[in-house]
MOPAC internal coordinates of N, CA, C and O (Angstrom, degrees):
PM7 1SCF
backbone

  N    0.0000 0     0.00 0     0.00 0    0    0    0
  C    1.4487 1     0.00 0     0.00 0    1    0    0
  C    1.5257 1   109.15 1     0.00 0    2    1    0
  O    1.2310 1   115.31 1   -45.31 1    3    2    1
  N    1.3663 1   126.49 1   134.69 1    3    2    1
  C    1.6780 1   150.87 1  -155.95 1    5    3    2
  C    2.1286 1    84.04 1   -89.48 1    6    5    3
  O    1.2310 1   128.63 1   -49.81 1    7    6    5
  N    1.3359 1   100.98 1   130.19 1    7    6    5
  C    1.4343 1   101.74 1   165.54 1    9    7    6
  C    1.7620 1   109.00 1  -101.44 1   10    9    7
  O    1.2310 1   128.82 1  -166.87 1   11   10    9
  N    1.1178 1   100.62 1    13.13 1   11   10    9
  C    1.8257 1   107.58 1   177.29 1   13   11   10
  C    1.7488 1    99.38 1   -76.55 1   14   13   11
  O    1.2310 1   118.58 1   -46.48 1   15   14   13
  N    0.9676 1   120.32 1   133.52 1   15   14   13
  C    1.2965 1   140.72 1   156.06 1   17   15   14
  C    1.5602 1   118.21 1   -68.42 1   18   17   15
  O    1.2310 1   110.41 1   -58.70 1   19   18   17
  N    1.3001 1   135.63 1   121.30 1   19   18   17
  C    1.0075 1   147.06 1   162.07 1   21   19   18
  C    0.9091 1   122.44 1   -45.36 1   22   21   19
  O    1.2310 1   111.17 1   -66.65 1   23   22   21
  N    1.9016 1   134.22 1   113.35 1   23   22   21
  C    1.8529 1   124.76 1  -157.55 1   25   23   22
  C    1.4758 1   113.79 1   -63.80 1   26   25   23
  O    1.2310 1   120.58 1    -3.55 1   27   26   25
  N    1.2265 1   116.49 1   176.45 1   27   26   25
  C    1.2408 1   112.79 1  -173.08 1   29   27   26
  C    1.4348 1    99.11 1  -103.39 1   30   29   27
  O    1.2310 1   105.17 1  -167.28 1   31   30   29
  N    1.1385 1   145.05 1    12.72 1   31   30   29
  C    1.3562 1   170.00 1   166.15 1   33   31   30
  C    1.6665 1   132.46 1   -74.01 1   34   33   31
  O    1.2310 1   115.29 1   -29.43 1   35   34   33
  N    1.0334 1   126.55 1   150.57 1   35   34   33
  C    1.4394 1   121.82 1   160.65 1   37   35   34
  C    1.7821 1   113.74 1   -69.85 1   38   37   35
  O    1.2310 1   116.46 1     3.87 1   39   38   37
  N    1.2118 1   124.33 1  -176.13 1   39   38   37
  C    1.0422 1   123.81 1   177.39 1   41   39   38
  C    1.3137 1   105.48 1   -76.03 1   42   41   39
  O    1.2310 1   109.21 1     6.48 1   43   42   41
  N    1.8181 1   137.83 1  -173.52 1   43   42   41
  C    1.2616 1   116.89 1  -164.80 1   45   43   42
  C    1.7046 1    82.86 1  -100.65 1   46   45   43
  O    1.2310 1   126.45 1   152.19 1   47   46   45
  N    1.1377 1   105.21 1   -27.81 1   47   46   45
  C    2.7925 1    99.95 1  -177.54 1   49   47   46
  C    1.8010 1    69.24 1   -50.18 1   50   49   47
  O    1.2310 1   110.21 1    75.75 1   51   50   49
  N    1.0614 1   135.99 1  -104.25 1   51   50   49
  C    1.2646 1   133.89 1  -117.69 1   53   51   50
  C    1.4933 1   114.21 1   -62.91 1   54   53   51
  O    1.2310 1   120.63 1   150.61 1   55   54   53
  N    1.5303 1   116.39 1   -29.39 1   55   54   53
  C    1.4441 1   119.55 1   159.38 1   57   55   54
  C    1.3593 1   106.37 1   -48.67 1   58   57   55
  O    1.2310 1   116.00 1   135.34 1   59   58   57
  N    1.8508 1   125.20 1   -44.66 1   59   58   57
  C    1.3830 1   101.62 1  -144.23 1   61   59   58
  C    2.2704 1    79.35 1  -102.73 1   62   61   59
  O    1.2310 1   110.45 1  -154.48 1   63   62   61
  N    0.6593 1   135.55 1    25.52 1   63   62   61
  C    1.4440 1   150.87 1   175.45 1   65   63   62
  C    1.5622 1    98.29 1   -78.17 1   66   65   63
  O    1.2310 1   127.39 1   111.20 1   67   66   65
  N    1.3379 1   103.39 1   -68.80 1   67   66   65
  C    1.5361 1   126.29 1  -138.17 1   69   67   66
  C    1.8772 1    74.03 1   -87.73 1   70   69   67
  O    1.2310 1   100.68 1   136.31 1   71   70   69
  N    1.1791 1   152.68 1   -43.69 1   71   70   69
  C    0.9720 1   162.21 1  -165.36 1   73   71   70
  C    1.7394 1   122.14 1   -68.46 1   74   73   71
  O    1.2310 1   134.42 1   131.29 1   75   74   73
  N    1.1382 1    89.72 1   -48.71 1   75   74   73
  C    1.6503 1   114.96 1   158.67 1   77   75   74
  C    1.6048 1   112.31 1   -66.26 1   78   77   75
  O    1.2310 1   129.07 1   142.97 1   79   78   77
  N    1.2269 1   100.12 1   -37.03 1   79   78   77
  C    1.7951 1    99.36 1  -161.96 1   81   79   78
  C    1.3699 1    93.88 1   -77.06 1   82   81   79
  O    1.2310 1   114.75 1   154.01 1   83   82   81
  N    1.2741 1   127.55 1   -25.99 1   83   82   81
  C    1.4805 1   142.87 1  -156.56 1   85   83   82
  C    1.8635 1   118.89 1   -69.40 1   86   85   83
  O    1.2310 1   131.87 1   150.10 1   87   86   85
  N    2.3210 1    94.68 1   -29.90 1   87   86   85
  C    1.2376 1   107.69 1   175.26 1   89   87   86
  C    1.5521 1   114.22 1   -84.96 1   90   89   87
  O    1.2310 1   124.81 1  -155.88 1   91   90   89
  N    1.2386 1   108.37 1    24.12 1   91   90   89
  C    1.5635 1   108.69 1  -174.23 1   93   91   90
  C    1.0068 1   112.91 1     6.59 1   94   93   91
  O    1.2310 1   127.71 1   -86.82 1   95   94   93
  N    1.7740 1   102.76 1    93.18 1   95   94   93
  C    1.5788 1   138.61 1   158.62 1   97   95   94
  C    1.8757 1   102.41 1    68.46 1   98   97   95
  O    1.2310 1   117.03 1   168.24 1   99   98   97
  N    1.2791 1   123.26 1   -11.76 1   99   98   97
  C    1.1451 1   122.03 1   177.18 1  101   99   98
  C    1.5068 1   119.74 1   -84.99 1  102  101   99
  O    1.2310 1   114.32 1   -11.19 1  103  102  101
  N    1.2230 1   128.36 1   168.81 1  103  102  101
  C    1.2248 1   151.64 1  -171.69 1  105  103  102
  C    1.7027 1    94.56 1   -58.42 1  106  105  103
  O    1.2310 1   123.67 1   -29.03 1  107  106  105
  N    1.1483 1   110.57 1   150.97 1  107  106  105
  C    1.8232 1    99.14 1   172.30 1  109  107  106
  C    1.5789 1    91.42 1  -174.77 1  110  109  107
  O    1.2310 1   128.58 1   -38.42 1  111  110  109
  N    1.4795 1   101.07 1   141.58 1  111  110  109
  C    2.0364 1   123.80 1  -145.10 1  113  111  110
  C    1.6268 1    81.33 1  -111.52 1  114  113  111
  O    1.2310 1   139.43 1   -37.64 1  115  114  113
  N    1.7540 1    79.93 1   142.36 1  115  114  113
  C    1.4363 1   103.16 1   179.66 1  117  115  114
  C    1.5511 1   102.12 1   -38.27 1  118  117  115
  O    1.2310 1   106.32 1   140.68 1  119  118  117
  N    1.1081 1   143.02 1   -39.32 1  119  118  117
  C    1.8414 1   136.96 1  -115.24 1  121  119  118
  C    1.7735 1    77.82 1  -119.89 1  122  121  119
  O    1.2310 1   119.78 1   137.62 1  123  122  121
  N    2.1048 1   118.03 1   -42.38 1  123  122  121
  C    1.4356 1   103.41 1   175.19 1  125  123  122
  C    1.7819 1   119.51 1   -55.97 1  126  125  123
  O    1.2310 1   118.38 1   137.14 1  127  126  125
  N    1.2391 1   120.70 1   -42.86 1  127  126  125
  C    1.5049 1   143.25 1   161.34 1  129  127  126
  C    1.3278 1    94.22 1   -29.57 1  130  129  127
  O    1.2310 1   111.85 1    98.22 1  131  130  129
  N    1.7425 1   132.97 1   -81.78 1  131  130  129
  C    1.0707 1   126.43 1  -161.60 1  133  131  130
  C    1.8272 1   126.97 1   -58.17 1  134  133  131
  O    1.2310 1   134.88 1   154.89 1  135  134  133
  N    1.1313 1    88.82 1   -25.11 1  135  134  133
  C    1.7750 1   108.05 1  -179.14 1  137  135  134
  C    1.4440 1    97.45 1   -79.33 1  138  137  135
  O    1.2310 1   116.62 1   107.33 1  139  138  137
  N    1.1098 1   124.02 1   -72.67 1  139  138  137
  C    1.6307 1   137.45 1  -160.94 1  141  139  138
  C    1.9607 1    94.20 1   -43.11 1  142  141  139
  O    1.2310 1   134.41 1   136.98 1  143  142  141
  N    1.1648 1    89.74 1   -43.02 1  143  142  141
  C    2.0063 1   103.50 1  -174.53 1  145  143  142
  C    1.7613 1   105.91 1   -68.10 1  146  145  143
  O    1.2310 1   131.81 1   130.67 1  147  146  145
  N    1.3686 1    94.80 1   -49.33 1  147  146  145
  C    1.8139 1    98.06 1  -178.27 1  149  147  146
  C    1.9665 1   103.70 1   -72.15 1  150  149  147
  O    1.2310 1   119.43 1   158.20 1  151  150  149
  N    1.2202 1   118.69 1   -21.80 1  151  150  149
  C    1.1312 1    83.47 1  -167.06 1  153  151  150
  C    1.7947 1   101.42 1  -117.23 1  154  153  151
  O    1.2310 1   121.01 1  -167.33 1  155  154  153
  N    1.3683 1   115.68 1    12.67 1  155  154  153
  C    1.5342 1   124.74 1   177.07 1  157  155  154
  C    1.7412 1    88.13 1   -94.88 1  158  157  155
  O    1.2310 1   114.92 1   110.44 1  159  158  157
  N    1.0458 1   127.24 1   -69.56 1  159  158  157
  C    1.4854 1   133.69 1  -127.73 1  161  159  158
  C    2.1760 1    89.61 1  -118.99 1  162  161  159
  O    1.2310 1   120.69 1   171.55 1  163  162  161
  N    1.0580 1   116.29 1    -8.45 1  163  162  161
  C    1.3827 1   122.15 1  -171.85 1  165  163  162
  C    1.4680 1   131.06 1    27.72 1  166  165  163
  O    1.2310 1   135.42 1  -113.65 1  167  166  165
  N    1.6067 1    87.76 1    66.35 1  167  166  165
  C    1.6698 1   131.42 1  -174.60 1  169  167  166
  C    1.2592 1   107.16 1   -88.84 1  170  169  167
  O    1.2310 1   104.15 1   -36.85 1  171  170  169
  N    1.0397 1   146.83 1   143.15 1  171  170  169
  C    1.8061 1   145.94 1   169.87 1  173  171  170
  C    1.5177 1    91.88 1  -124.86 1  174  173  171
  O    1.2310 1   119.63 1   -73.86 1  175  174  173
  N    1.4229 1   118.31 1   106.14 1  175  174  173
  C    1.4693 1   110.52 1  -175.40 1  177  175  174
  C    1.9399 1    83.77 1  -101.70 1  178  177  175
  O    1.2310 1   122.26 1   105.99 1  179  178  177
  N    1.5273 1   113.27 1   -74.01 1  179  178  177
  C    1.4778 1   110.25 1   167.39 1  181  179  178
  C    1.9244 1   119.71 1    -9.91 1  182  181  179
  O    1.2310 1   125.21 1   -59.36 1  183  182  181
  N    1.5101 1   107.59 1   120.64 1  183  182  181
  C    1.4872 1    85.36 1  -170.22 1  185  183  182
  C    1.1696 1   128.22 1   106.34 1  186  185  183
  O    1.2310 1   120.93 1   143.92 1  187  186  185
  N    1.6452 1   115.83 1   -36.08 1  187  186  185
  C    1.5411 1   114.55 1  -150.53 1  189  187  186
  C    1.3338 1   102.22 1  -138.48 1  190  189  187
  O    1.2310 1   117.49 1   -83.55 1  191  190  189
  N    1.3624 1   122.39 1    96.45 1  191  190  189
  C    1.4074 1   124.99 1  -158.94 1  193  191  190
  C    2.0525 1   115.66 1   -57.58 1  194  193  191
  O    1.2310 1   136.49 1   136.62 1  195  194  193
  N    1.4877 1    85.67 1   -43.38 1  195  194  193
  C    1.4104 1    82.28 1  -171.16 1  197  195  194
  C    1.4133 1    97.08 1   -58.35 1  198  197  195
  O    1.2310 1   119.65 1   117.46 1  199  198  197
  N    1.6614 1   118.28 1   -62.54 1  199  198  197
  C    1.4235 1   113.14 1  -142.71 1  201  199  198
  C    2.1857 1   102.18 1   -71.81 1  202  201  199
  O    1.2310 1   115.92 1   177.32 1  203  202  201
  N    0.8709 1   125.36 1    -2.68 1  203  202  201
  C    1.6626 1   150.42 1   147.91 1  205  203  202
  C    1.8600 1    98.67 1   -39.60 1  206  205  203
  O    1.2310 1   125.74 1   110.72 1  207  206  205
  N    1.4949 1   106.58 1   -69.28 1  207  206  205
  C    1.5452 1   114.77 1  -178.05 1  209  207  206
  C    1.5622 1    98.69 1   -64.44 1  210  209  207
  O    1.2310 1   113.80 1   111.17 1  211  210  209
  N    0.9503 1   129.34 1   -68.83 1  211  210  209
  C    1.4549 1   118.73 1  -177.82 1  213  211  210
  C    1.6645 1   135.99 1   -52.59 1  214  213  211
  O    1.2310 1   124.94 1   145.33 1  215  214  213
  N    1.0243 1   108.12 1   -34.67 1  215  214  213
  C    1.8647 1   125.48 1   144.38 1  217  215  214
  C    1.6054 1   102.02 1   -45.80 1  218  217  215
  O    1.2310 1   119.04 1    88.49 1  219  218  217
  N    1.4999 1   119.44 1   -91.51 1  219  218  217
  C    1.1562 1   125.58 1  -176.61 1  221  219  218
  C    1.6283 1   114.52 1   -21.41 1  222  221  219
  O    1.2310 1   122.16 1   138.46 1  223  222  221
  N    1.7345 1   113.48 1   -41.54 1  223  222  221
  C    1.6255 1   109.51 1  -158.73 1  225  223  222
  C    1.2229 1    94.29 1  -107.23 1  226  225  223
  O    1.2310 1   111.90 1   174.16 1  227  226  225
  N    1.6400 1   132.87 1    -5.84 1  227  226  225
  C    0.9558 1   107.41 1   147.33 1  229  227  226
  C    1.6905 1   124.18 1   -74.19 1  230  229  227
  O    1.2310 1   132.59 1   113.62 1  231  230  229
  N    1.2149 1    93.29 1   -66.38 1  231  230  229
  C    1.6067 1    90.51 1  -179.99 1  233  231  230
  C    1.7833 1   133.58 1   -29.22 1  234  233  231
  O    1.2310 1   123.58 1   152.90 1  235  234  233
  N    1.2658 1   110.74 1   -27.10 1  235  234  233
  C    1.2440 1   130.15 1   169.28 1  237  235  234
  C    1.5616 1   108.21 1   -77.41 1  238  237  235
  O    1.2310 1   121.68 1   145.09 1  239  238  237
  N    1.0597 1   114.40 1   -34.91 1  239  238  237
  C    1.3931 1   116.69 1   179.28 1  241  239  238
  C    1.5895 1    99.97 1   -58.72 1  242  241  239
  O    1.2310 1   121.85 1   104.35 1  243  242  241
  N    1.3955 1   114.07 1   -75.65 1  243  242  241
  C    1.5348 1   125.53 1   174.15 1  245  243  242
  C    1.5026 1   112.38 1   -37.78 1  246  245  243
  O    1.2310 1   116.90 1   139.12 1  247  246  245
  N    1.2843 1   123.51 1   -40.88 1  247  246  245
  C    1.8523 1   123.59 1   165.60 1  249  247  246
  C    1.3990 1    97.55 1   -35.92 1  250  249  247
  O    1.2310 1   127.68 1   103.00 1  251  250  249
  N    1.5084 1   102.81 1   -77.00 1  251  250  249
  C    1.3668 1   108.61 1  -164.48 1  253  251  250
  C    1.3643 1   124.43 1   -63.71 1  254  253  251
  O    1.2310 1   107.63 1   168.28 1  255  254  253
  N    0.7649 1   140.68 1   -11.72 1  255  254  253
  C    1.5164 1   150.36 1  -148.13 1  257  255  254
  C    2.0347 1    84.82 1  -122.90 1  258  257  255
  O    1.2310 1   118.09 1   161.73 1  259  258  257
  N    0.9997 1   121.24 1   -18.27 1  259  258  257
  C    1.2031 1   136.58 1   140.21 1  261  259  258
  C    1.7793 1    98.15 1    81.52 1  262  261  259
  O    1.2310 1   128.43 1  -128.85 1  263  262  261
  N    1.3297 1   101.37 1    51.15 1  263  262  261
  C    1.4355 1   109.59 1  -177.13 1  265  263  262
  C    1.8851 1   104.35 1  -122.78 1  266  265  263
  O    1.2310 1   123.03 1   171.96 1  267  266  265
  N    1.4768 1   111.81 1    -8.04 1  267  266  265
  C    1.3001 1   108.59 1   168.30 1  269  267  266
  C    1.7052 1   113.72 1  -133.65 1  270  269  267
  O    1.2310 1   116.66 1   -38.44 1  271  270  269
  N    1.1040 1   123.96 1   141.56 1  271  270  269
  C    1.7773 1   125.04 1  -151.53 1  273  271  270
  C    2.0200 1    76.10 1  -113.56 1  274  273  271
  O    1.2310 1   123.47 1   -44.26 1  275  274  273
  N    1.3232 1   110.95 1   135.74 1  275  274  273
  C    1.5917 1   108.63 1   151.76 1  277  275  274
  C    1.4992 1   114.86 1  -128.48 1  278  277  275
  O    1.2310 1   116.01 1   -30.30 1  279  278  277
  N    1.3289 1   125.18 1   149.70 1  279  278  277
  C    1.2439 1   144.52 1  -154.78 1  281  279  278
  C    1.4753 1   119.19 1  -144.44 1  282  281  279
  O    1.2310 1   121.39 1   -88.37 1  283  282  281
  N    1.1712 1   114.94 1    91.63 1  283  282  281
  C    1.6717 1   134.78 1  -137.41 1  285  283  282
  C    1.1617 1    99.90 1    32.90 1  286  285  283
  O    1.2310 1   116.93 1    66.71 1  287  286  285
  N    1.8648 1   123.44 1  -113.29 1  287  286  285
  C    1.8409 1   115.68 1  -148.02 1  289  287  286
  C    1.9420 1    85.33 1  -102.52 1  290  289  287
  O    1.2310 1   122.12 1  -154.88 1  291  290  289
  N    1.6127 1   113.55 1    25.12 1  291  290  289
  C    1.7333 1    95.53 1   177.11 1  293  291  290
  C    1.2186 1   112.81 1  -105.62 1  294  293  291
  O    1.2310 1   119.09 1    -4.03 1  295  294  293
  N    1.2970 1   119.34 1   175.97 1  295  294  293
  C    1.4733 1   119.36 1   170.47 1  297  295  294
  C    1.5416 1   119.12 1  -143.25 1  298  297  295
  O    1.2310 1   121.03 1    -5.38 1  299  298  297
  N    1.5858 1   115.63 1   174.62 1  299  298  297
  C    1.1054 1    92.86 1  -156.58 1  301  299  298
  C    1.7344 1    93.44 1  -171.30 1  302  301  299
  O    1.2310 1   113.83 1   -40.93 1  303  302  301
  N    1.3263 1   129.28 1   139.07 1  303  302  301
  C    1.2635 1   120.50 1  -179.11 1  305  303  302
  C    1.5915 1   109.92 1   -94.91 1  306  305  303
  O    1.2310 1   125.12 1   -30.34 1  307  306  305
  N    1.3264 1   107.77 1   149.66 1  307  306  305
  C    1.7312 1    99.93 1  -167.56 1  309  307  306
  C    1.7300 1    80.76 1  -112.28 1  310  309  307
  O    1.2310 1   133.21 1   -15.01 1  311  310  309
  N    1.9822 1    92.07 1   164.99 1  311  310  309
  C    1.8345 1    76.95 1   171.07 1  313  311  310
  C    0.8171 1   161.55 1    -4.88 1  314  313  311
  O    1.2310 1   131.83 1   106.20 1  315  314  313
  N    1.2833 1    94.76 1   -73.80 1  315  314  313
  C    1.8236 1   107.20 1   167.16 1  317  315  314
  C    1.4865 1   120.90 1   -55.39 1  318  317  315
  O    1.2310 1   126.55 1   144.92 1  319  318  317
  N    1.0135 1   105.02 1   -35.08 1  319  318  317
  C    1.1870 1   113.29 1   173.09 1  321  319  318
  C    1.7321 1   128.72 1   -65.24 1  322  321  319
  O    1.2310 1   126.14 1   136.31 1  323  322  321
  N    1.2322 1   105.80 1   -43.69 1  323  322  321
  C    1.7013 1   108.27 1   160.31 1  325  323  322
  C    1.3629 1   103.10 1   -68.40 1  326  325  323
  O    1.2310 1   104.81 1   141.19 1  327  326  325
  N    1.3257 1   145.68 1   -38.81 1  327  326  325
  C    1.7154 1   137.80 1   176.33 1  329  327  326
  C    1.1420 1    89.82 1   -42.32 1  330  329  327
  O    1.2310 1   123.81 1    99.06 1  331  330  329
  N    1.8520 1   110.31 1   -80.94 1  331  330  329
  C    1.2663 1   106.63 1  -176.38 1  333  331  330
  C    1.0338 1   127.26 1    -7.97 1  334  333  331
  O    1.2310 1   115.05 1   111.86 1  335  334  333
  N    1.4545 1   126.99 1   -68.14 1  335  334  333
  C    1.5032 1   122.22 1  -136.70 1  337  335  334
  C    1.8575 1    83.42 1   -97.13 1  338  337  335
  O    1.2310 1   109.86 1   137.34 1  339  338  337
  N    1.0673 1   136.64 1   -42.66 1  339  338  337
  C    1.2155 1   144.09 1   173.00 1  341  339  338
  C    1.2847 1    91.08 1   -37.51 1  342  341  339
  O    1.2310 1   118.51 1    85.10 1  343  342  341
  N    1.1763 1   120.45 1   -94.90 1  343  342  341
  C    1.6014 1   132.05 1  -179.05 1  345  343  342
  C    1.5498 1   118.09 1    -1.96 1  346  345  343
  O    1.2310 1   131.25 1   123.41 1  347  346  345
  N    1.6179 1    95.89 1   -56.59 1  347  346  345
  C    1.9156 1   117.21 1  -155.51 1  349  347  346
  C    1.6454 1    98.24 1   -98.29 1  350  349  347
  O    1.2310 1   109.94 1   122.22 1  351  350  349
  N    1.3246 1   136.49 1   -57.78 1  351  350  349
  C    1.1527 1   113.08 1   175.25 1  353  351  350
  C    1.8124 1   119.45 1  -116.49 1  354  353  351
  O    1.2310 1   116.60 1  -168.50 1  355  354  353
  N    1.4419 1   124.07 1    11.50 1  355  354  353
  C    1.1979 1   115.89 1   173.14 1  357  355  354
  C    1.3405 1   105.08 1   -73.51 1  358  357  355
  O    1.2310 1   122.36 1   124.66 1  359  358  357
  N    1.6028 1   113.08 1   -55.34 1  359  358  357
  C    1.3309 1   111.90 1   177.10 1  361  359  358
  C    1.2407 1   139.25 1   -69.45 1  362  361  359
  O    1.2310 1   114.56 1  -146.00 1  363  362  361
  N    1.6313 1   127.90 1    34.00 1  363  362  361
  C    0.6558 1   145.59 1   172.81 1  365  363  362
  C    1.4906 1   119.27 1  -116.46 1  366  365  363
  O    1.2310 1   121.35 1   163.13 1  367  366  365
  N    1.0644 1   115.03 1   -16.87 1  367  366  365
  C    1.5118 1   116.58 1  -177.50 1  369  367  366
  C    1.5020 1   105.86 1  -117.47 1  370  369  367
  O    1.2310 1   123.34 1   173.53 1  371  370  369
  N    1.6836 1   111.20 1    -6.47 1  371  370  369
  C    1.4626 1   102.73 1   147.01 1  373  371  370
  C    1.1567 1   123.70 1   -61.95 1  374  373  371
  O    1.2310 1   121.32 1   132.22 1  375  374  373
  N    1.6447 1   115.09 1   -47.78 1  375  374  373
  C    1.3258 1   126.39 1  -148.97 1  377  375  374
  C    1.9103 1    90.07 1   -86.71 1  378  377  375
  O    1.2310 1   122.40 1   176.41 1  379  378  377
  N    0.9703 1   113.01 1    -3.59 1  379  378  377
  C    1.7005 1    99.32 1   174.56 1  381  379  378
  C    1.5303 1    78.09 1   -93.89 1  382  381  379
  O    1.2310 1   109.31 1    63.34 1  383  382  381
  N    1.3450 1   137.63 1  -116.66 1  383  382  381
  C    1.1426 1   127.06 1  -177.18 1  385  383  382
  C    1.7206 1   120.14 1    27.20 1  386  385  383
  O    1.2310 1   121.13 1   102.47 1  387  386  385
  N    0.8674 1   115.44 1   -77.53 1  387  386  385
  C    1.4293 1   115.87 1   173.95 1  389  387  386
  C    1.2639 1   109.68 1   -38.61 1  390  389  387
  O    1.2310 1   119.27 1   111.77 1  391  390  389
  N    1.3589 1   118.99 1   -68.23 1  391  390  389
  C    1.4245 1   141.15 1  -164.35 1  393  391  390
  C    1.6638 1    97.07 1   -42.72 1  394  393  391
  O    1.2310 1   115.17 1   103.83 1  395  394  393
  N    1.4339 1   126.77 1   -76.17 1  395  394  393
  C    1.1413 1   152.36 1   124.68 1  397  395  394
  C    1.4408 1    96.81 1    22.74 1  398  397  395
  O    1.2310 1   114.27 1    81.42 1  399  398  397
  N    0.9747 1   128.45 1   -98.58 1  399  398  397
  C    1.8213 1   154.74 1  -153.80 1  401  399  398
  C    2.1965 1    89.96 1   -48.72 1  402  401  399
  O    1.2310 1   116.42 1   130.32 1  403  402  401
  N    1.2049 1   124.41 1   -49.68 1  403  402  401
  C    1.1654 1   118.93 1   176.20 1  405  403  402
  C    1.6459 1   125.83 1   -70.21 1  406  405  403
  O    1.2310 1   125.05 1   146.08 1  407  406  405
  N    1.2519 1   107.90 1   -33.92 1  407  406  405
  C    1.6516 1   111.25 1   159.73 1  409  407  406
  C    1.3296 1   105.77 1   -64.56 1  410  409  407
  O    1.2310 1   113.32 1   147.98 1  411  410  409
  N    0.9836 1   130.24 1   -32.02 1  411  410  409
  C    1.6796 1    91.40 1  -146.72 1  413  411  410
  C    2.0586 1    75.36 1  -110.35 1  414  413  411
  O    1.2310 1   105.47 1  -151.73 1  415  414  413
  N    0.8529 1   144.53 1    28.27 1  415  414  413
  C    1.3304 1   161.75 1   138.79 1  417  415  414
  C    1.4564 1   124.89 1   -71.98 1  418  417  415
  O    1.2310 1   122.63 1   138.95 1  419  418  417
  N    1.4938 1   112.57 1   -41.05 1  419  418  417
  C    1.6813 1   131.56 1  -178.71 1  421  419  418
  C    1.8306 1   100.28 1   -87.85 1  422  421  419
  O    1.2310 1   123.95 1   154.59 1  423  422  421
  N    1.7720 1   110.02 1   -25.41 1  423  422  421
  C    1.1134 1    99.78 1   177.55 1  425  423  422
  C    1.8211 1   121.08 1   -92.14 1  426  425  423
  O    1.2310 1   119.52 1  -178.91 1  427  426  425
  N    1.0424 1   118.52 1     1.09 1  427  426  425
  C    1.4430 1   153.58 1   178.12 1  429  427  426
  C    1.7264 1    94.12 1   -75.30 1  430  429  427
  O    1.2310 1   126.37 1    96.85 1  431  430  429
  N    1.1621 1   105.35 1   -83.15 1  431  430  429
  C    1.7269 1   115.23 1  -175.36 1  433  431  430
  C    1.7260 1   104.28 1   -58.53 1  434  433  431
  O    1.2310 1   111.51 1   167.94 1  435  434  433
  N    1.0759 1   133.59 1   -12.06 1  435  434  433
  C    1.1812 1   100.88 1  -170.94 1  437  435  434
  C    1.5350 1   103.23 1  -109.43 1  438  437  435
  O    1.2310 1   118.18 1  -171.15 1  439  438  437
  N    1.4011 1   121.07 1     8.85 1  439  438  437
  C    1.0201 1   118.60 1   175.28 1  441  439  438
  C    1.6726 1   129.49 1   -77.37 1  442  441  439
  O    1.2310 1   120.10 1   180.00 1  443  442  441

């Protein structure tokens, strides 16, 4: 059994996801990424070598996987990449929503 504690965080794709999604559809600089992350999720990537490597391998991951385009220190989701993120967490908090929307409807009628 691992005595590491599980972060109190999202993974760093979904920090830098939710971070990207944040520049609505616009260009958005490494240093906006790092702030948007430190002060949503209260990450200090600036400074902090490891969590620097983990940004970096995510974000590179997403280059390649070819769902985020960067352009010197900016970034930026390409198509696929807004599906993506549409895809992975919009539809998910519809589909609780929905779920949601019939209980508290069944609890209405049975009163």
């Amino acid at each position: 059994m691992s005595n590491k504690s599980s972060p109190s965080h999202p993974p760093y794709s979904e920090m830098v996801d939710c971070a990207l999604h944040s520049g609505k559809g616009e260009k958005i600089s490494r240093k906006k990424i790092y702030e948007y992350i430190a002060e949503v999720y209260k990450v200090q990537i600036a400074g902090n070598d490891n969590s620097k490597d983990r940004f970096k391998k995510a974000m590179d991951k997403r280059i390649s996987d070819g769902l985020v385009v960067q352009e010197k220190q900016s970034f930026e989701f390409t198509a696929a990449g807004e599906k993506y993120y549409k895809d992975t967490y919009e539809s998910t908090s519809e589909e609780e929503d929905e779920d949601e929307a019939p209980k508290a409807a069944g609890k209405k009628t049975e009163k």
